[in-house]
Every structure is written in structure tokens, then in C-alpha cells.
SEPA-963606 format. One record per atom (N, C-alpha, C): x, y, z. Coordinates in steps of 0.001 Angstrom, whole numbers, plus 500000, padded with zeros to 6 digits. Atoms other than C-alpha are relative to their C-alpha. Layout:
REM residues N
XYZ;...
This chain:
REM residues 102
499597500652498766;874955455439123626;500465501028501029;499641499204499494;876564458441124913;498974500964500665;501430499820499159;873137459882125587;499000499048500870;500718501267498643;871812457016127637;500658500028500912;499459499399498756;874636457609129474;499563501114500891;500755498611499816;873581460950130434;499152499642500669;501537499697499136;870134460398130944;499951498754501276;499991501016498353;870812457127133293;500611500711500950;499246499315499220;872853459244135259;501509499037500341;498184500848499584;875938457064134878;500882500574499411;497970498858500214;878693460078134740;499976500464501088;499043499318499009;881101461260136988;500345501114499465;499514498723500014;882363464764137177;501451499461500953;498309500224499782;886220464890137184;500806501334500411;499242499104499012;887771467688139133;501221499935499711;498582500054500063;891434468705139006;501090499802498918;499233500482501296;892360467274135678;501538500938499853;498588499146500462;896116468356134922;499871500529498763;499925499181501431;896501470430131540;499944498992498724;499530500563501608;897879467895129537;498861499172500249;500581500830500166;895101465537130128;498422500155499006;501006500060501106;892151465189127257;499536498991500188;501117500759499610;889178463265126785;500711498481499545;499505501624500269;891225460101125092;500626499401501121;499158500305498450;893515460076128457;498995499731500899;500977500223499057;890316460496130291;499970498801500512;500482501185500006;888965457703128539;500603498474500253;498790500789499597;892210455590128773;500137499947501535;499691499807498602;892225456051132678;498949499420500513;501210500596500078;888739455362133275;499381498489499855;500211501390500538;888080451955131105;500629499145500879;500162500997499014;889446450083133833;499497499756500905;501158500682499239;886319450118135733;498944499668499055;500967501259501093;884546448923132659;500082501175498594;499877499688501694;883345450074129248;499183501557500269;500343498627500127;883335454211128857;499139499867498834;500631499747501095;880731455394126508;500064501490499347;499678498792500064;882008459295126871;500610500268500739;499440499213498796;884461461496128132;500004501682498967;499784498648500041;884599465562128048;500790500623500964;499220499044499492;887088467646128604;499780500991499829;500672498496500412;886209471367129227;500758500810499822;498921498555500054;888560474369127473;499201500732499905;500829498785500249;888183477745127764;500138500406498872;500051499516501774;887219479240124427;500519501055499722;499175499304500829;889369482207124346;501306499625500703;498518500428499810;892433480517125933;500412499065499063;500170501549500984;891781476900124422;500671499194501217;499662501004499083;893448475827127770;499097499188500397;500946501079499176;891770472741129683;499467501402501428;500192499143498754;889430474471132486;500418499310501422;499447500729498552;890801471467134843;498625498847500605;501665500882499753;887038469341134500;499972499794499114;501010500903500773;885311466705132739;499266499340500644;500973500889499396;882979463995132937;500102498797499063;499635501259501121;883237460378131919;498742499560500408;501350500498500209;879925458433130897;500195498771500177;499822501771499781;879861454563131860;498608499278499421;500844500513500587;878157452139129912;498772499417501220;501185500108498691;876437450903133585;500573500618501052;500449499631498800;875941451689136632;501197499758500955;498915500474499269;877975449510138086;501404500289499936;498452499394500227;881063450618136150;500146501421500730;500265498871499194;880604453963137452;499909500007501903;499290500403498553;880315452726141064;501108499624500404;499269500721499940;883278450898140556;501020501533500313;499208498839500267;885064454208139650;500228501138501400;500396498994499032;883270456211142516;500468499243501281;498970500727498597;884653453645145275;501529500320500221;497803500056499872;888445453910144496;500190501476500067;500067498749499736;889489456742146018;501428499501500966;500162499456501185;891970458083145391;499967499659498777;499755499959501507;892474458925142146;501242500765499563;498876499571499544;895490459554141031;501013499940498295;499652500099501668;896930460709137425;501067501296499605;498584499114499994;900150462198136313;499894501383500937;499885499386498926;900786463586139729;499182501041500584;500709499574499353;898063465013140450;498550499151500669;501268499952499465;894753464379142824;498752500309499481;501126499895500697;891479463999141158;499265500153500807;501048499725499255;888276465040142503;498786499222498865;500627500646501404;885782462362140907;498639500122501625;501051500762499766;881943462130141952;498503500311499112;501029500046500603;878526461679140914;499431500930499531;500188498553500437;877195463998138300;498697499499499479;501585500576500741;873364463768137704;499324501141499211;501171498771501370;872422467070135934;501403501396499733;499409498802500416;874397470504135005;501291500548500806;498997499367499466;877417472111136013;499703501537500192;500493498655500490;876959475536137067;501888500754500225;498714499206499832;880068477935136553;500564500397501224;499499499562499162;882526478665138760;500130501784500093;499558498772499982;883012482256139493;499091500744498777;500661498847501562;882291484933136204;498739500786500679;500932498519499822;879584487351136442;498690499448500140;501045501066499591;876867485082138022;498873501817500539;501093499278499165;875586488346140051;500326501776499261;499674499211500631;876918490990137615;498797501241499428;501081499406500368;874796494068137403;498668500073501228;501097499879498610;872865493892140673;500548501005500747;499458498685498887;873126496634143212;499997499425501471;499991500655498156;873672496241146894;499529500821500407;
């Protein structure tokens, strides 16, 4: 189910996330614009901190619109950055151009 999500394109990309928040909180925050089928939270792998992003998967379409209307968003005191996520994340920053000359 979590891959149908996906491939319908019914996930949001979640911006801002506070530290303490994980994919069950996500998913707990979320489910009241309908029925989640996934959430990810992204740590970094040699901190293990949260990188401050996820993405929650909605069983339709509509739940996911529902989500993408209410604005803000608004979760232990901080400002979320929620919208439509239809394919890949590309990294912020790191060594994207690393090794090129000018």
C-alpha cells in the first residue's frame, strides 16, 4: 500500500520537522486528513539526528489535498513546510559539484 502511495503521487514532503518529531508523530499529525499509508523521517547516518524532512503517503488523493490546503502547519512550535512531492529529493548542499575546476 505504501508503494501505491508513491507511485500515485499521493505524498507530501515535510520541511522543518523539529528533532523530536518521528515518523509515528508524523503519522499521528497527519491522519486527520484521512488514512496515512506512510511516513519517513530522514536521519543523518553518522549523527542519527533527524535531518528536519519527511514525507507522508495518503491513502488518496483527496486526503493529501486535504493536508496541502491547511496552511499553516503547525507542530510543537514550530512551522512546517508541507507540499507536493512527485519524484526524488535531491540533497541539500554536500559535494554536489565536488572535484570540478573553475
Amino acid at each position: 500500500m505504501a508503494f501505491a502511495a508513491r507511485r500515485m503521487g499521493n505524498r507530501i514532503f515535510v520541511g522543518n520537522l523539529p528533532w523530536t518529531i518521528g515518523s509515528a508523530e508524523l503519522r499521528d499529525y497527519f491522519s486527520q486528513f484521512g488514512q496515512v499509508v506512510h511516513t519517513q523521517v530522514l536521519f543523518d547516518k553518522q549523527t542519527g539526528l533527524s535531518r528536519g524532512f519527511g514525507f507522508v503517503g495518503f491513502q488518496s488523493q483527496e486526503s493529501m489535498n486535504k493536508a496541502l490546503d491547511r496552511n499553516p502547519h503547525f507542530l510543537e512550535g514550530y512551522y512546517l513546510n508541507v507540499d507536493h512531492h512527485g519524484g526524488r529529493v535531491r540533497p541539500v548542499g554536500g559535494d554536489r559539484f565536488q572535484g570540478r575546476g573553475n
